[in-house]
C-alpha positions in Angstrom: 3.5 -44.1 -36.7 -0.3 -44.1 -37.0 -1.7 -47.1 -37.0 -4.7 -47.4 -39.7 -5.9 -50.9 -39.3 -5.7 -52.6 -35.2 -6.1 -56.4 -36.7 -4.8 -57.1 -40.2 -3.0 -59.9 -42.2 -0.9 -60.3 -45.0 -0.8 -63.3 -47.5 1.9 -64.5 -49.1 0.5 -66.9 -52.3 2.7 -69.6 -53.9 1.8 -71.9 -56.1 1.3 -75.0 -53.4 1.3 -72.7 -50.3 0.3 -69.4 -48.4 1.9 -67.7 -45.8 -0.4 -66.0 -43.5 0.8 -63.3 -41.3 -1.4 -61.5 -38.7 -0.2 -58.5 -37.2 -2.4 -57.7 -33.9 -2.3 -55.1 -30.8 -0.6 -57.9 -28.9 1.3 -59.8 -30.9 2.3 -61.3 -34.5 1.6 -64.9 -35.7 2.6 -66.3 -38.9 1.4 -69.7 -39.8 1.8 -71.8 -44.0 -1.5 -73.1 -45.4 -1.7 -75.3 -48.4 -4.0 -74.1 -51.4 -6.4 -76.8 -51.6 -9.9 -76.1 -50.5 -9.8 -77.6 -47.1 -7.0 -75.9 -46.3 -8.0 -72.6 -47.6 -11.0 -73.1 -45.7 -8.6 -73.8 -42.8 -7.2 -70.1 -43.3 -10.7 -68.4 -43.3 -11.5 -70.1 -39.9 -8.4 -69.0 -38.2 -8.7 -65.1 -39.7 -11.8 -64.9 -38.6 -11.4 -66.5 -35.2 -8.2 -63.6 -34.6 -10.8 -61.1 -35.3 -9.0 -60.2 -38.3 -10.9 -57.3 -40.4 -8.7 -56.5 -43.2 -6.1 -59.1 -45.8 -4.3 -58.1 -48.6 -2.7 -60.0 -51.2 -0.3 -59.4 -53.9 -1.8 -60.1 -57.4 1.4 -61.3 -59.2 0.4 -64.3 -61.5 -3.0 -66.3 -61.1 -2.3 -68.1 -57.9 -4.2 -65.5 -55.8 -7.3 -66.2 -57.1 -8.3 -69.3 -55.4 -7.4 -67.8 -52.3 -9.6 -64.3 -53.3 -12.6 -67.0 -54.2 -12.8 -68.7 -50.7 -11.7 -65.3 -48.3 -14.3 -63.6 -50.5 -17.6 -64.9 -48.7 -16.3 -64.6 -45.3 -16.8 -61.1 -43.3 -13.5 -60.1 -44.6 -12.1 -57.1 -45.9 -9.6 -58.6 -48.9 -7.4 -56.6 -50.3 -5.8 -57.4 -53.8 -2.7 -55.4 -54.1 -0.5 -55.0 -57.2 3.6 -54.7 -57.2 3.3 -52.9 -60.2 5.9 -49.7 -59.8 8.1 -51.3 -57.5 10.8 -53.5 -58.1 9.4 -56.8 -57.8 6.5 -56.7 -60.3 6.5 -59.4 -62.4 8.9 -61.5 -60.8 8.7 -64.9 -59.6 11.1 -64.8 -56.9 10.2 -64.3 -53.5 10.6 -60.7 -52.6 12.5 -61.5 -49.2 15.2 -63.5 -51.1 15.3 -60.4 -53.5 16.1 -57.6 -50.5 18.5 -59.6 -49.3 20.5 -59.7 -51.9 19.9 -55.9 -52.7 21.1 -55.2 -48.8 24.0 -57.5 -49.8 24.9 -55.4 -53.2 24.2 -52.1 -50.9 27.1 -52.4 -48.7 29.7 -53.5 -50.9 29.4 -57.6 -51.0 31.1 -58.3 -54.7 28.6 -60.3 -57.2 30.3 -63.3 -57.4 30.4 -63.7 -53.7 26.0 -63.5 -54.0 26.3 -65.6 -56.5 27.9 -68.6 -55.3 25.9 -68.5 -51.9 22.6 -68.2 -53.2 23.0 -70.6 -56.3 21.7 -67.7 -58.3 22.5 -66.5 -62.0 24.6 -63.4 -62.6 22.6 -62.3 -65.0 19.9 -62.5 -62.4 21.3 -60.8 -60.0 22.3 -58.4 -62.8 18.8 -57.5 -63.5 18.0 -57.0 -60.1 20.1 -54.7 -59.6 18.9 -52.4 -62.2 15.4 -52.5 -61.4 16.4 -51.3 -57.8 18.8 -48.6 -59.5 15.2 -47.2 -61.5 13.3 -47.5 -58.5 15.7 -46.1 -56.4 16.3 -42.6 -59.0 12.4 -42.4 -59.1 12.3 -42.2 -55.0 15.1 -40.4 -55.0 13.6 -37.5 -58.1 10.2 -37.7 -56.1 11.6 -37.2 -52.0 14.8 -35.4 -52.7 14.6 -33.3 -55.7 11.0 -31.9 -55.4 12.3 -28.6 -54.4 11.8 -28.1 -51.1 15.2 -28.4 -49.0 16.8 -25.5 -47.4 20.2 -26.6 -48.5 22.5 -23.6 -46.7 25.8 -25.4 -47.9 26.3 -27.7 -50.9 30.0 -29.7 -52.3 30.8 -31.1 -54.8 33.4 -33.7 -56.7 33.9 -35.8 -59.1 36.1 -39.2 -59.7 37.0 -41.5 -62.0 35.8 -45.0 -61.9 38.0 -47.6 -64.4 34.9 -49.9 -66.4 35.7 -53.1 -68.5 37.9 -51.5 -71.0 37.3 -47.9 -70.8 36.8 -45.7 -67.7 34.0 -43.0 -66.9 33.6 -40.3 -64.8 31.1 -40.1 -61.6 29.8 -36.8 -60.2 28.2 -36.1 -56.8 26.7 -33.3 -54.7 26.6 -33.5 -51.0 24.5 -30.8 -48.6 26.7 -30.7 -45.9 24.7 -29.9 -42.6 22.2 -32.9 -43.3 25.0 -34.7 -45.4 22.5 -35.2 -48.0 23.3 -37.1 -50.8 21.8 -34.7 -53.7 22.6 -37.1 -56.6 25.2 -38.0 -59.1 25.9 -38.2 -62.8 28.0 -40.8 -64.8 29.3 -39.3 -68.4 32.3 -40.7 -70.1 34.0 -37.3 -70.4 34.5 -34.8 -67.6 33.3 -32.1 -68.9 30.9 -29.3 -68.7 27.6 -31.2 -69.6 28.8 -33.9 -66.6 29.3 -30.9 -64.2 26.2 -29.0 -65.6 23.7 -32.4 -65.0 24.8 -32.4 -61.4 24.6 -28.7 -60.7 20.8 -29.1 -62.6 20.2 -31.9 -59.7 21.3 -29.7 -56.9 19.0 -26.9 -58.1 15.7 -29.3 -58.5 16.6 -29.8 -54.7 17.0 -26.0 -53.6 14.4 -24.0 -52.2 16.4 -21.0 -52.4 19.4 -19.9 -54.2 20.8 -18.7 -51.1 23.4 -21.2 -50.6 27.5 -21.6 -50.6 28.6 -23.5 -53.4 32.7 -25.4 -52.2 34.1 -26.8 -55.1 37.5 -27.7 -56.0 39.5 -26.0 -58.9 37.9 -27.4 -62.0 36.7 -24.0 -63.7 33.5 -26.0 -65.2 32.1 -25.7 -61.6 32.2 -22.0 -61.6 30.1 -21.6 -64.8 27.4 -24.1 -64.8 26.7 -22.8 -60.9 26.3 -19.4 -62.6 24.9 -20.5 -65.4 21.9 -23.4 -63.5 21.2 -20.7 -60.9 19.7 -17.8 -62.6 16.5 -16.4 -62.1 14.8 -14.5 -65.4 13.6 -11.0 -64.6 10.1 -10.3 -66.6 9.6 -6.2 -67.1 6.4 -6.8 -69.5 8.2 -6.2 -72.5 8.6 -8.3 -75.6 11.6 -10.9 -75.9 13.4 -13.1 -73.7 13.6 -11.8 -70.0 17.0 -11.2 -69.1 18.6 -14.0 -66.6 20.2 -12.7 -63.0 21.9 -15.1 -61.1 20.9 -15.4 -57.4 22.5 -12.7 -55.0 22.5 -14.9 -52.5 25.1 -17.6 -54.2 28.3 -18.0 -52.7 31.0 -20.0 -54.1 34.5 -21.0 -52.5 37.4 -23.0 -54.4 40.1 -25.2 -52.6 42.6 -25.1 -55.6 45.3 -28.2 -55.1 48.4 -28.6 -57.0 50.1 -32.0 -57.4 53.8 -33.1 -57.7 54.4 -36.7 -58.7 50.7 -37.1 -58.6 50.4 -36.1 -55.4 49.2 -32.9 -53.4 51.7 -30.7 -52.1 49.8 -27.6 -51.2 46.3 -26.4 -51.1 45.0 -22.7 -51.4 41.1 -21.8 -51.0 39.6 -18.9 -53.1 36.7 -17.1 -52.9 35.0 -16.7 -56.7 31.5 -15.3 -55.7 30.7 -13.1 -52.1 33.1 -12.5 -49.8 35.1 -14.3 -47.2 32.7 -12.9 -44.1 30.1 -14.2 -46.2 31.2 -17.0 -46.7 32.5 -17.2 -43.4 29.1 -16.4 -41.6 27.7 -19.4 -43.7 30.3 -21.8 -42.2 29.6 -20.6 -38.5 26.2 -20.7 -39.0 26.0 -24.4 -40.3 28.8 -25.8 -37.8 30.4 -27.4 -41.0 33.8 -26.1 -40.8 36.0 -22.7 -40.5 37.3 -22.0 -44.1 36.7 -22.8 -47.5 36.9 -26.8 -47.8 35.5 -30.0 -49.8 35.8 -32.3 -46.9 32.4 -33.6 -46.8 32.2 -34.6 -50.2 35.7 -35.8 -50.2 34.2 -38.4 -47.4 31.3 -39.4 -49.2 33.6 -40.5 -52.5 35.1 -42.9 -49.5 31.2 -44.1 -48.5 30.8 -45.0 -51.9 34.1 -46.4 -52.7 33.8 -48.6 -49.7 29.9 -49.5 -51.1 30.1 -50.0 -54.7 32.9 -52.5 -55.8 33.5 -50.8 -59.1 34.7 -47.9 -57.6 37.5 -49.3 -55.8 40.8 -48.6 -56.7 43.2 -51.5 -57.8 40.0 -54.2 -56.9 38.9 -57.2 -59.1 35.0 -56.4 -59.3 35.3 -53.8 -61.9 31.6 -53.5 -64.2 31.2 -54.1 -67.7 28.2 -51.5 -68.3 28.1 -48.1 -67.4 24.3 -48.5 -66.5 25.4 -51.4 -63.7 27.0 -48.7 -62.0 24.7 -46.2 -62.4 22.2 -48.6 -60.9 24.8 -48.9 -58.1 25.1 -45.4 -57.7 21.1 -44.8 -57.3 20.7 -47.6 -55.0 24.0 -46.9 -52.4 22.6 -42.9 -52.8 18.9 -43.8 -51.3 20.1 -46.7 -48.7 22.7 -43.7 -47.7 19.8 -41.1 -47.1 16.8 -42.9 -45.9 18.2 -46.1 -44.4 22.0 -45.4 -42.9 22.4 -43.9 -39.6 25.3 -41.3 -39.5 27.0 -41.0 -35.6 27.8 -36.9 -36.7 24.1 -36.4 -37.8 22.8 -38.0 -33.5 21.1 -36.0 -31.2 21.5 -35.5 -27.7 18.0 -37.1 -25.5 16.0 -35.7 -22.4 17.7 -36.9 -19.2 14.7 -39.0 -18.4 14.4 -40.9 -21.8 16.5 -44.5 -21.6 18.1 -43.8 -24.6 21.1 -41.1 -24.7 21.3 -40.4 -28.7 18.5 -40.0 -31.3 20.2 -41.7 -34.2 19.5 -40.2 -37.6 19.7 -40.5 -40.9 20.4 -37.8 -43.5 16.8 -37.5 -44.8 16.0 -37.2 -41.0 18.1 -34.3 -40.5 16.8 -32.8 -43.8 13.3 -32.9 -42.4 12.1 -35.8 -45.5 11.2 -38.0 -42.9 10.8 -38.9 -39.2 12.3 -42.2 -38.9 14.7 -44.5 -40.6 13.9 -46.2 -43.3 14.8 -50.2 -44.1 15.3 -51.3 -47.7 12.4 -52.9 -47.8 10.5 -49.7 -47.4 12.8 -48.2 -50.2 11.8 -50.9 -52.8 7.9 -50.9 -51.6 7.9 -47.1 -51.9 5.3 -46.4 -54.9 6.0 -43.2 -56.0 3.1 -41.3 -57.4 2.9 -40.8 -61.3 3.5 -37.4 -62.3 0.3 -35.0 -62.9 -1.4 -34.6 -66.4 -0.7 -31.8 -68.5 -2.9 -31.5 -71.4 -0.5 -31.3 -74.8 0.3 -27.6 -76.3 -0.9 -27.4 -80.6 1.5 -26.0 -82.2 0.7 -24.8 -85.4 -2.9 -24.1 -87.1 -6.0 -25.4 -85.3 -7.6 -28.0 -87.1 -10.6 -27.0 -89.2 -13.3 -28.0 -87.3 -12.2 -25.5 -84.9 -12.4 -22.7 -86.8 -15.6 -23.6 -88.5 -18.2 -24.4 -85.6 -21.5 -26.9 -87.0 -24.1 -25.0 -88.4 -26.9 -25.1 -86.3 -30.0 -27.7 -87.9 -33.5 -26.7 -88.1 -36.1 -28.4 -86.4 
C-alpha cells in the first residue's frame, strides 16, 4: 500500500472528549483529551511534539469546531472530513459500535441476539442495516458492475425465501472461476422480469459476451440470456438496427426431475454451442467436467448460512422485503471484498514464510490487491456518477430561434 502521509493523526470528537490517534513510521499511539481549552491546548502540544504534519476530523454535528479553532493556529495541516455518502453520516453513534454490529448481522448473528447484548433498539439496528444494504449496492454497481470483468463462466439460481406472511423469490449470479458474486434480485413472483433483472446484472459486469451461461431448467433463463445479450448491428440505414446475439454465448441446462419433492435424476443439455464448446470452456477454467450448477448451488448455502431469513424452518424470518434485500447487498460485498475463500489460495515462493496467498473473490477477479475489512466497505465513497447535460425534446424555445438584434451604438 502506498503510503501518502509518514506522520498523521486522526480525531475522534465527542461532545466532552477527543480521541486522538497518531499513526507513525514506528509505531501507533492513541491517547482521550477533554474539549476544554486547556486540554485542547494539551492536544496541540503533543501533535506537534510527534512531529505530526497532517489531522483530520469528521465534521458530523458542531462539536468539531472548537477543536478546528485551537489546531487551526498551530503548524498543522487540519483536515475536516465529511461522512456524507457513507453509512454513518448523520449519525450520532460511534461508528466502531456501528461495524460491529454490521460484522455481527454479516455472518448470520439473528437481531434479537444484537439486541439484547448491546442494549440497542430493533428499530435501530433495523435502520442500520439498510443504510449498509444502499451503501453496499452502490459499491457493489460501482466495483463490480462497471463492465470490465472477463467472466469466462457465469451460474445461476434462484430460491425462495418465506417473509412475514408471504414468501418472495431471491435470484443470484455467480462467475465461477473467481466465485464472484455478480448480484441478486428479490421479486415476489418468479418470473421472467425476476430472471431478466439478474441476467441485466450479469451483463453490466461482462466485458465480453463470450461466456458459458449453466443454468438449471427454468426456460425463463434461456430467453432473457438471449434476449440481455444482443448486440445491434448498424448498416447506415434508417430504422432500428437489427439485434444479434453474441456468437460467443454458450449455454448448458442441468434439467432435474423430482418425485416426492425430491430429485431422482438429473440430465444436462446443451441449448446454445456445442458440447466441445462447452467442454473446452470447462477445461479451460478448471471449474468442472460437464454441464453443472454447483457453484451457485454452494453460494445459496453461503447465504443461507449468512442471512437468517433465508434459513429454512428458522425463527428469524423478516417482515419487509427491503430488510432482506439490505441483507442480500451487504452478505454479497462482505462475500467479495472481505471473505477469504481456501479454493480461491495460491501456492507461495519456497523462500517466502507463508505457504498460501489467501484470497478473496474480488482478488481473483483482478478488483483489488488485498482483502478488504468492513470497515473499508462502509468508508468506501463511491464517486457520483458524471454529468450529462439533459436532451430537449420538442421545439426549441423562442429565443433560440430568434437571436437579439444587434443595437446601434
Amino acid at each position: 500500500m502506498q503510503v501518502v502521509y509518514e506522520r498523521c493523526a486522526g480525531l475522534d470528537v465527542h461532545l466532552r472528549t477527543v480521541v486522538a490517534c497518531v499513526l507513525l513510521p514506528e509505531r501507533k499511539d492513541v491517547r482521550t483529551f477533554g474539549t476544554t481549552t486547556a486540554e485542547l491546548t494539551a492536544l496541540g502540544r503533543w501533535l506537534e511534539a510527534e512531529g505530526v504534519t497532517h489531522v483530520a476530523m469528521e465534521s458530523t454535528g458542531v462539536y468539531w469546531q472548537s477543536v478546528f479553532n485551537v489546531l487551526e493556529a498551530l503548524p498543522l495541516d487540519v483536515l475536516v472530513v465529511n461522512a456524507r455518502g457513507t453509512p454513518f453520516y448523520g449519525l450520532q453513534t460511534e461508528a466502531v459500535l456501528v461495524i460491529v454490529v454490521l460484522n455481527l448481522l454479516s455472518w448470520g448473528c439473528p437481531l434479537q441476539a444484537i439486541v439484547a447484548t448491546f442494549g440497542l433498539d430493533e428499530r435501530t439496528v433495523a435502520a442500520w442495516l439498510r443504510r449498509a444494504g444502499q451503501h453496499c449496492q452502490q459499491v457493489h454497481q460501482h466495483l463490480v458492475q462497471h463492465g470490465q470483468i472477463d467472466l469466462q463462466h457465469v451460474q445461476a439460481d434462484e430460491l425462495w425465501v418465506k417473509l412475514v406472511g408471504k414468501r418472495v423469490w431471491q435470484a443470484l449470479a455467480l462467475a465461477a472461476p473467481s466465485r464472484l458474486w455478480l448480484g441478486g434480485v428479490i421479486s415476489p413472483q418468479r418470473d421472467k422480469a425476476l430472471i431478466t433483472a439478474v441476467v441485466q446484472q450479469v451483463r453490466a459486469c461482462a466485458v465480453s459476451g463470450d461466456i458459458l451461461v449453466c443454468v438449471d431448467g427454468l426456460a425463463s433463463y434461456i430467453t432473457a440470456f438471449l434476449r440481455v445479450f444482443r448486440n445491434p448491428i448498424y448498416t447506415g440505414r434508417r430504422g432500428r438496427p437489427r439485434l444479434v446475439v453474441e456468437p460467443g454465448l454458450l449455454i448448458g441446462q442441468v434439467v432435474k426431475r423430482y418425485a416426492a419433492r425430491r430429485v431422482v435424476s438429473t440430465s444436462q443439455r446443451v441449448v446454445r454451442g456445442t458440447a466441445k464448446a462447452i467442454g473446452a470452456v470447462l477445461t479451460t477454467t478448471a471449474t468442472g467436467n460437464g454441464i453443472h450448477t454447483a457453484y451457485i448451488e454452494r453460494l445459496n448455502a453461503t447465504f443461507r448460512s449468512h442471512l437468517p431469513p433465508l434459513i429454512r424452518r428458522g425463527r428469524a424470518l423478516a417482515c419487509h422485503t427491503a430488510t432482506l434485500e439490505a441483507g442480500m447487498w451487504l452478505v454479497g460485498v462482505s462475500y467479495n471484498f472481505c471473505w477469504r475463500h481456501d479454493s480461491l489460495r495460491l501456492a507461495t515462493a519456497a523462500n517466502v514464510r507463508r505457504t498460501w496467498l489467501e484470497r478473496t473473490p474480488a482478488m481473483a477477479a483482478g478488483l483489488t490487491d488485498h482483502p478488504w475489512a468492513l470497515r473499508d466497505v462502509l468508508h468506501y465513497h463511491v464517486p457520483p456518477p458524471a454529468w450529462v447535460a439533459p436532451k430537449h425534446r420538442g421545439h426549441l424555445p423562442k429565443r433560440l430561434h430568434h437571436p437579439p438584434m444587434p443595437v446601434a451604438a
